[in-house]
MARNUDO-490592 format. One record per residue (C-alpha): residue in one letter; x, y, z. Coordinates in steps of 0.02 Angstrom, whole numbers, plus 50000, padded with zeros to 5 digits. Layout:
BEGIN
("A", (X, Y, Z));
...
***
This chain:
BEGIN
("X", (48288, 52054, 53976));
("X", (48334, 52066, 53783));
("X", (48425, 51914, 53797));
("X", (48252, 51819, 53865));
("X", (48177, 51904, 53742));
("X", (48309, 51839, 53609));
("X", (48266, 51644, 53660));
("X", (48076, 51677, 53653));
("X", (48086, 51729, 53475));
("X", (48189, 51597, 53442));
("X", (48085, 51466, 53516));
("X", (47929, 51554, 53436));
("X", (48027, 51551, 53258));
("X", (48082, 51374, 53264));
("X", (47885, 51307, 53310));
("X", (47849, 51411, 53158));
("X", (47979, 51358, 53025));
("X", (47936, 51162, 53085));
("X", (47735, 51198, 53083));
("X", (47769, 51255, 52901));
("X", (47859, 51111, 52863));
("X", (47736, 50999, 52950));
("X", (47594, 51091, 52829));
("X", (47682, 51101, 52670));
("X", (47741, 50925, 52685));
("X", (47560, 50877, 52718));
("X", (47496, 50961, 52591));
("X", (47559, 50848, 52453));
("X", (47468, 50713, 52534));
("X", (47299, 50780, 52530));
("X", (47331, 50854, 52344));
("X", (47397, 50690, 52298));
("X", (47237, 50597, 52378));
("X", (47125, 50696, 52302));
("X", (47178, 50683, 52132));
("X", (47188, 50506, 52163));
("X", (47012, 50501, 52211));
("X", (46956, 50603, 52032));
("X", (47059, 50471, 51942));
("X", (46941, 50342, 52018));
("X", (46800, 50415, 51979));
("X", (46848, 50420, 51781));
("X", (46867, 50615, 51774));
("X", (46999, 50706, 51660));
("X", (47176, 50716, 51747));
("X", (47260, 50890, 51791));
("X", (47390, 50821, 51676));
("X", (47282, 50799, 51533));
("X", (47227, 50989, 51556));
("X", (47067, 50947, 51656));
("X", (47021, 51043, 51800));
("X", (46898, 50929, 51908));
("X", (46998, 50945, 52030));
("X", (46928, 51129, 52083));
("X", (46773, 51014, 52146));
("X", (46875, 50903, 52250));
("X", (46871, 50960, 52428));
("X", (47046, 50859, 52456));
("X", (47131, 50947, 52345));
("X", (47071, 51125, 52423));
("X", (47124, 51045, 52603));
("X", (47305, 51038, 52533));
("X", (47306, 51205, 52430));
("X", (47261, 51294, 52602));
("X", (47360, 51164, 52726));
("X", (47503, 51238, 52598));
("X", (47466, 51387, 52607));
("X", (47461, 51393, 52790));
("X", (47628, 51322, 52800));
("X", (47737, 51455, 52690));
("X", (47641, 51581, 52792));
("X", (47722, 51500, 52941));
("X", (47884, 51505, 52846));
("X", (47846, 51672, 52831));
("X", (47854, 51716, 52997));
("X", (47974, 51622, 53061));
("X", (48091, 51754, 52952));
("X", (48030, 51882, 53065));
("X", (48079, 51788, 53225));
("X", (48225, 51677, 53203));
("X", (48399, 51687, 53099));
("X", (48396, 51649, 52915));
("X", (48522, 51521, 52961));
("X", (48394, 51416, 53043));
("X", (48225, 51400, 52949));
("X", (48311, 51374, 52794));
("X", (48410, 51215, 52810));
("X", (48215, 51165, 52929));
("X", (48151, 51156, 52741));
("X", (48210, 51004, 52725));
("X", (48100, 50920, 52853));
("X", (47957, 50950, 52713));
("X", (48020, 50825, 52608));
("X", (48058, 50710, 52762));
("X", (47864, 50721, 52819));
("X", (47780, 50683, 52628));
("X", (47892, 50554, 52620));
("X", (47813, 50462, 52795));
("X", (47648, 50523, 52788));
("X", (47655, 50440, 52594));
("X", (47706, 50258, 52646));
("X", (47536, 50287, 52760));
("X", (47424, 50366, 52662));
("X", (47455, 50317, 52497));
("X", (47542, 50162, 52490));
("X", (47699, 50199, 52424));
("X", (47876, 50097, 52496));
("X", (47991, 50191, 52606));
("X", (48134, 50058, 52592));
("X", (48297, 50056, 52707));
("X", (48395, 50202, 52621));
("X", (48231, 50318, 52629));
("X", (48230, 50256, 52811));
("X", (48400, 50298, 52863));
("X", (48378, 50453, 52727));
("X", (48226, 50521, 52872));
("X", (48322, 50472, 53031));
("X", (48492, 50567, 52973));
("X", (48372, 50733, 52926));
("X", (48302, 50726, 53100));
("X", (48478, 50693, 53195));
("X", (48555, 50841, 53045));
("X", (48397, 50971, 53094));
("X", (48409, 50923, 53282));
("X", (48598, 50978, 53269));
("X", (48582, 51135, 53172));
("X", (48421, 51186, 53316));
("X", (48554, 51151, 53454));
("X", (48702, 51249, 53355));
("X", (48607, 51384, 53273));
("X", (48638, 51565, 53334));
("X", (48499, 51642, 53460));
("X", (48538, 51830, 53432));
("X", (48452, 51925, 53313));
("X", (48510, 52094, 53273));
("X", (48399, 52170, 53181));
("X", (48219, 52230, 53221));
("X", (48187, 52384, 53131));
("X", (48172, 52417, 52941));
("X", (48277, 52566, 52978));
("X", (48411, 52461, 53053));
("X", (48373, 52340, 52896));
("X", (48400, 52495, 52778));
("X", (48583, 52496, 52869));
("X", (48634, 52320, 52842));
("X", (48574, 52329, 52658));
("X", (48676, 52472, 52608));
("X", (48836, 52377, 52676));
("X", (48976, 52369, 52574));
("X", (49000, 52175, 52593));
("X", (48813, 52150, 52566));
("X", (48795, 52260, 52408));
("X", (48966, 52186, 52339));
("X", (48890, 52010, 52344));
("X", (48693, 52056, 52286));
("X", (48798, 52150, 52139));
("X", (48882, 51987, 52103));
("X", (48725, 51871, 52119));
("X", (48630, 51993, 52000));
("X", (48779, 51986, 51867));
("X", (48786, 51772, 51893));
("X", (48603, 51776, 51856));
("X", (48610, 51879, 51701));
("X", (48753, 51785, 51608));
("X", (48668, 51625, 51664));
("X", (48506, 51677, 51586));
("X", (48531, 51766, 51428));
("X", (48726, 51699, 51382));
("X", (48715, 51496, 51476));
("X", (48551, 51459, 51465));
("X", (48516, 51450, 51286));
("X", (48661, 51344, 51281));
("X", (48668, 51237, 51401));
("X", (48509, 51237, 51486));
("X", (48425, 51077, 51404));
("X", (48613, 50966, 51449));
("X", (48665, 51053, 51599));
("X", (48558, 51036, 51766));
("X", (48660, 51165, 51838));
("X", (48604, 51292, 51740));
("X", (48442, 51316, 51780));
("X", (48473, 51258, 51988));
("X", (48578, 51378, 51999));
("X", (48480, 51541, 51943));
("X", (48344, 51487, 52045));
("X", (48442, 51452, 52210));
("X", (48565, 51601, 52186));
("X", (48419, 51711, 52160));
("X", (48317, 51640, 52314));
("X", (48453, 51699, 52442));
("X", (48392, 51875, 52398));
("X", (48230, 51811, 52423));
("X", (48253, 51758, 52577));
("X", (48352, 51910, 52618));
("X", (48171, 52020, 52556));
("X", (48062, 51886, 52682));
("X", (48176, 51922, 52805));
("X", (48135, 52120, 52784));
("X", (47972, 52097, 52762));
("X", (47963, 52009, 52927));
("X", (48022, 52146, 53009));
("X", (47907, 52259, 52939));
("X", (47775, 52159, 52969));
("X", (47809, 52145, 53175));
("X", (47844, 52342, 53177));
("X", (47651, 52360, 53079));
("X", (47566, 52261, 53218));
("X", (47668, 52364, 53359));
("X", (47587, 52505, 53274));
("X", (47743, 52608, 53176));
("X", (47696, 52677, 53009));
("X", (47776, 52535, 52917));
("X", (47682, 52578, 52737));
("X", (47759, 52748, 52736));
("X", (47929, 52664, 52725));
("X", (47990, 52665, 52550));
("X", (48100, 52511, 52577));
("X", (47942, 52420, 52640));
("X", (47891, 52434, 52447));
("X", (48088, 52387, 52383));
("X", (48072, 52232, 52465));
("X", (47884, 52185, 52411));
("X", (47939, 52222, 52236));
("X", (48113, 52133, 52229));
("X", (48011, 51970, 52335));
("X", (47883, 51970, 52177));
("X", (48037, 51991, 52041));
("X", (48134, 51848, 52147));
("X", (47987, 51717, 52180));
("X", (47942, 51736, 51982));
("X", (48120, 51707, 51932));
("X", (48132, 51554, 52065));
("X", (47968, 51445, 51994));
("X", (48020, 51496, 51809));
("X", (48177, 51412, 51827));
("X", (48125, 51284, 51956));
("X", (47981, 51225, 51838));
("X", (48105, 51216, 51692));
("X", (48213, 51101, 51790));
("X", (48086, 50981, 51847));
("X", (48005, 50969, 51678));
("X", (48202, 50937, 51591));
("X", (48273, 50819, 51725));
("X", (48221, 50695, 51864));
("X", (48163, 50766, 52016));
("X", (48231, 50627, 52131));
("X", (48411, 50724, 52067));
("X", (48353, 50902, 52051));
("X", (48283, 50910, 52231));
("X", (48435, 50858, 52328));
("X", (48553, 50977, 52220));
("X", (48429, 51123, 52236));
("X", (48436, 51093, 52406));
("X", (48614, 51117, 52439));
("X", (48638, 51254, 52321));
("X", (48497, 51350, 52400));
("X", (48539, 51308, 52581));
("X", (48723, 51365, 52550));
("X", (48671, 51519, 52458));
("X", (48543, 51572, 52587));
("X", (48689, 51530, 52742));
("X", (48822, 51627, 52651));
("X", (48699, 51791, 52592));
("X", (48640, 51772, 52805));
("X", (48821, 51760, 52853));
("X", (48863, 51921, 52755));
("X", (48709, 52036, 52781));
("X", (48649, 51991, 52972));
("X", (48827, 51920, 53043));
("X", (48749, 51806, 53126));
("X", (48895, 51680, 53138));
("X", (49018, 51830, 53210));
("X", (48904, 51787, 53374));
("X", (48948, 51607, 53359));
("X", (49083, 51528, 53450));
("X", (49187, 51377, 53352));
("X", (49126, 51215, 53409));
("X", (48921, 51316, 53358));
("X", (49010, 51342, 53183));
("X", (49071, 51153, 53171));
("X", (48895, 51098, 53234));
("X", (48794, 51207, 53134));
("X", (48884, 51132, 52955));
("X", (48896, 50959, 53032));
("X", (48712, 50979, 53067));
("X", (48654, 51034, 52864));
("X", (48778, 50914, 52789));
("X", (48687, 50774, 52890));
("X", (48537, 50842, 52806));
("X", (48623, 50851, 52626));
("X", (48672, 50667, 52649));
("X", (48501, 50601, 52722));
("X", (48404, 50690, 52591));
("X", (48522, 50623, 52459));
("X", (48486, 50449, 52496));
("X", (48315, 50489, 52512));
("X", (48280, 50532, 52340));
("X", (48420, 50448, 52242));
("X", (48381, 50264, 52294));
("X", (48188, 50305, 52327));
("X", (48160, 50175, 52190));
("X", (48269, 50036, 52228));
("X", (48174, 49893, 52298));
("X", (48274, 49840, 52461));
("X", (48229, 49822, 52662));
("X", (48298, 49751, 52813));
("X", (48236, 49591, 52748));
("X", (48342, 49590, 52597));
("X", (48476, 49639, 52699));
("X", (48531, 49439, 52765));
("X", (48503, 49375, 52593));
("X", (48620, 49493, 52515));
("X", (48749, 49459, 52637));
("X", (48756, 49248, 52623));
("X", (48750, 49297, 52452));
("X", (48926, 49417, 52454));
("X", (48998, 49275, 52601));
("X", (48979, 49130, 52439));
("X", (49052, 49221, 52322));
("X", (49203, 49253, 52432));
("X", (49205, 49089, 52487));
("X", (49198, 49011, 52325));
("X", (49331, 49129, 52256));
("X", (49451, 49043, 52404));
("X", (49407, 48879, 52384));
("X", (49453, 48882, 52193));
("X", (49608, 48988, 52249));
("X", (49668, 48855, 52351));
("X", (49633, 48707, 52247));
("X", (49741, 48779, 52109));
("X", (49876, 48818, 52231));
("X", (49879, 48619, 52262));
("X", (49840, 48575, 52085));
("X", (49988, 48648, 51981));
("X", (49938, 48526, 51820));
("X", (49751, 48611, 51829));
("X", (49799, 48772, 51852));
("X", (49733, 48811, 51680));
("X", (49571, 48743, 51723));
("X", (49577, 48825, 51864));
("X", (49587, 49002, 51802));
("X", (49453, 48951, 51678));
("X", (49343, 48915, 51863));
("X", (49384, 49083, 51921));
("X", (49368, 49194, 51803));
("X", (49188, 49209, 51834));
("X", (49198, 49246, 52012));
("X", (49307, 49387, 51983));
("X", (49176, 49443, 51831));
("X", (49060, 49443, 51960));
("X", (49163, 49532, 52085));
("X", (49202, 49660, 51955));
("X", (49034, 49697, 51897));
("X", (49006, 49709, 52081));
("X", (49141, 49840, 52094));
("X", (49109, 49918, 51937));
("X", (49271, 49880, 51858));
("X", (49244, 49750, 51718));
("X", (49293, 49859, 51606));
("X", (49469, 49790, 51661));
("X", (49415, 49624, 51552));
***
């Protein structure tokens, strides 16, 4: 019975954690259309301070379609293993990425392509791999796994990390390094996750009518979510306003994914459950994801499609067979073989500009 149990949640957690992506994802299409539509009409930007966009209905459609979507990430918390909806983030980006070469014109090209189909074959393998036992399903059981020695040995840790990277690196380094900043925020969002998680929990034992409010570490967990979420968009924000968000995303990504699978591995145990060829599935699975979101964002603005794909190729087959031909001719023409070398020193220019060696010259 609890196992049947165990697959229904985990069924009902995964439609949840893939609705949420399928909302948040759409919600930067209707935000984006809407302020599209205001720039039409000649009113003042949002990034020019203006705030016409209060009176666009589009824009309201994607503040709620977002909202509806974290609180389906939300719940999925309270249904499914940390280990799954997290890396399922992803599949946000995936779905503003093909609902915006619809809706608002912009060019997926091959690498965003292949970027989408690896993120669906990387999620599809973590769903298949992912652990479907949950442990915990009381706060007072929660209260237990909290005050383990592992757990409280690596939120002291993450706590300490944060700290020297705030007050001592930050100042620093902040401005050169995008490290800095990625790391605070992603660090600090596996407790975050960790408090969702919780408050999950808490939330299922409210509806099945337990006095849930009475529970002091029901308010611990509101209050260290608030202190964690503030800390994340500080930091976040500060990132995306220093450096390029087609190369913050990606490395938040990873550093957040791995920081919410390792905090999940230590407090819940989840992978304990897991037998070996899960564990090699379940990693296969998010660095499929780490790749395909990779080469979404850091070639999103190269200009090149299946079209330009025969083209380059006779292009590369010339240059190698021009750099034989001259070969051979100078094998058979020892008085030229000055000449020659003159002939081919472009081709290997080329080559190595290709390569990114002509430094060499």
């Amino acid at each position: 019975m609890s196992q049947t149990r165990g697959k229904y949640d985990f069924c009902i957690g995964l439609v949840l954690a893939m609705s949420s992506s399928i909302f948040i994802g759409g919600s930067f299409i209707l935000k984006k259309k809407g302020l599209l539509r205001l720039a039409r009409k000649g009113s003042m930007r949002a990034g020019q301070g203006g705030h016409a966009y209060l009176k666009e209905w589009l824009w309201w459609a994607g503040l709620l379609s977002m909202g509806a979507g974290e609180v389906a990430n939300f719940a999925a918390y309270a249904f499914a293993p940390a280990t799954l909806v997290t890396p399922l983030g992803a599949l946000s980006v995936l779905v503003s990425a093909i609902l915006s070469s619809f809706f608002l014109n912009e060019k997926l090209n091959l690498h965003g392509k292949i970027g989408c189909l690896l993120s669906i074959l990387g999620s599809t393998v973590m769903v298949i791999h992912a652990p479907q036992e949950e442990e915990v399903e009381t706060l007072n059981e929660m209260s237990h796994k909290l005050g383990d020695p592992g757990f409280v040995v690596f939120a002291t840790l993450v706590v300490i990390v944060s700290l020297i990277l705030i007050f001592v690196v930050g100042p620093r380094h902040g401005q050169t390094n995008i490290l800095v900043y990625i790391t605070i925020c992603s660090v600090i969002g596996a407790l975050s996750v960790s408090c969702v998680k919780g408050l999950g929990i808490a939330v299922k034992e409210l509806f099945a009518g337990k006095p849930v409010l009475e529970h002091p570490l029901f308010w611990i967990l509101l209050l260290s979510l608030v202190v964690c979420v503030s800390t994340q968009i500080n930091y976040l924000n500060r990132a995306l306003d220093i450096f390029n968000t087609s190369i913050v995303t990606p490395i938040y990504y990873v550093i957040f994914t791995t920081s919410v699978l390792t905090c999940s591995a230590i407090l819940f145990k989840e992978w304990q459950h897991m037998a070996a060829d899960d564990i090699i599935g379940t990693f296969s699975g998010f660095l499929t994801i780490i790749v395909g979101i990779f080469l979404l964002h850091a070639f999103k603005d190269v200009n090149f499609t299946l079209a330009n794909l025969p083209l380059s190729l006779r292009k590369d087959d010339r240059a190698a067979n021009g750099a034989l031909l001259s070969t051979y001719d100078c094998c058979n023409h020892d008085e030229e073989s000055s000449a020659c070398l003159g002939e081919i020193q472009p081709t290997e220019i080329l080559s190595a500009r290709r390569n990114g060696s002509l430094s060499a010259f």
